[in-house]
C-alpha positions as CSV (number, residue, x, y, z in Angstrom):
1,X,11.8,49.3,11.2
2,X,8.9,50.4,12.9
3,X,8.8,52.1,16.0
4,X,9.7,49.5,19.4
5,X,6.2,51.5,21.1
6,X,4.4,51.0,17.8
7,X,2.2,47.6,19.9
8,X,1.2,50.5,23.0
9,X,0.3,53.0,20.6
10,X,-2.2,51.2,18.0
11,X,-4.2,49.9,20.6
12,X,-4.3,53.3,22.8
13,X,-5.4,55.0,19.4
14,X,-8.3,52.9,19.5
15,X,-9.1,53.0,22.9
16,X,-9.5,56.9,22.0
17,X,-11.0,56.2,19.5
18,X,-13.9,53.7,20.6
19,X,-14.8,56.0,23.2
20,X,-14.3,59.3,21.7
21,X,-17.4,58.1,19.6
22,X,-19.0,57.2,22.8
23,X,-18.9,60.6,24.3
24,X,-19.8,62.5,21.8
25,X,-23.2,64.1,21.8
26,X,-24.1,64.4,17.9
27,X,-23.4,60.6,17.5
28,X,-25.8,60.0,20.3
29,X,-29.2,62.5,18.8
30,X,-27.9,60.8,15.3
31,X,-28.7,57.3,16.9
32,X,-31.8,58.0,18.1
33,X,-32.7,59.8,15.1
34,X,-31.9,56.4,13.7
35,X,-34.0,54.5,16.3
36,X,-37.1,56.1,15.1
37,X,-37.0,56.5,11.7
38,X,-36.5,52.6,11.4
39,X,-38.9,51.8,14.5
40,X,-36.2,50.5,16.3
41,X,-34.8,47.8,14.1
42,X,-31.6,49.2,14.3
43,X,-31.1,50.2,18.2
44,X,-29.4,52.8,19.6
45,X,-27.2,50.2,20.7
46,X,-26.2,48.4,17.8
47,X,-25.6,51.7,16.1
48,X,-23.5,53.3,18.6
49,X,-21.9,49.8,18.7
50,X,-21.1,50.1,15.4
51,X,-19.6,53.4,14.5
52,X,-17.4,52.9,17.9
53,X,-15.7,49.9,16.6
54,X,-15.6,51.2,12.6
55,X,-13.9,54.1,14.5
56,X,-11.5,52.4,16.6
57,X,-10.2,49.9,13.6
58,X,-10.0,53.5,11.5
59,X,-7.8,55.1,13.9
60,X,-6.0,51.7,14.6
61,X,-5.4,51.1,10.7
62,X,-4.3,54.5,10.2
63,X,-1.9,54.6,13.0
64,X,-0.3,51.6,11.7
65,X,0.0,52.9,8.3
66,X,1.6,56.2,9.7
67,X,4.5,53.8,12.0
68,X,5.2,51.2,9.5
69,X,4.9,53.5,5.8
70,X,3.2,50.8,4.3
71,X,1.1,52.1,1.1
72,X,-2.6,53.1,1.3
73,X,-3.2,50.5,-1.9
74,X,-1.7,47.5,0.6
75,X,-5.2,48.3,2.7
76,X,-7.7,48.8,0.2
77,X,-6.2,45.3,-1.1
C-alpha cells in the first residue's frame, strides 16, 4: 500500500516544483530569448507559465510513481 503521507507529499513536490522553475534565472533569459525571436507571440508569461506547470505535473507524476511502484508503461498509456 502506498505510503499514509503519500496525498502531502505529491502536492509539496509540485509546489517545489512550480516555483523552482520560477526562480530560476536561465529559465527566465530563455523566456525572453523566446519573446523576441517570435515578436512576442509567445510571452514571457505564457512560457514561463508553461514550463512551471509541465514541471510541477513531472515532479508530481514521478513522485507518485516512486510511492505507489506502479510501471513507467502504465503512464506513457
Amino acid at each position: 500500500p502506498p505510503c499514509p503521507i503519500a496525498g502531502f507529499l505529491v502536492p509539496v513536490a509540485m509546489l517545489i516544483g512550480y516555483y523552482i522553475v520560477k526562480a530560476e534565472p536561465a529559465v527566465q533569459v530563455l523566456n525572453k530569448q523566446v519573446a523576441d525571436v517570435t515578436g512576442g507571440s509567445i510571452s514571457e508569461k505564457t512560457m514561463m507559465t508553461g514550463l512551471s506547470i509541465g514541471m510541477a505535473l513531472s515532479l508530481g507524476f514521478s513522485l507518485f510513481r516512486v510511492i505507489t511502484g506502479l510501471p513507467l508503461m502504465a503512464f506513457l498509456l
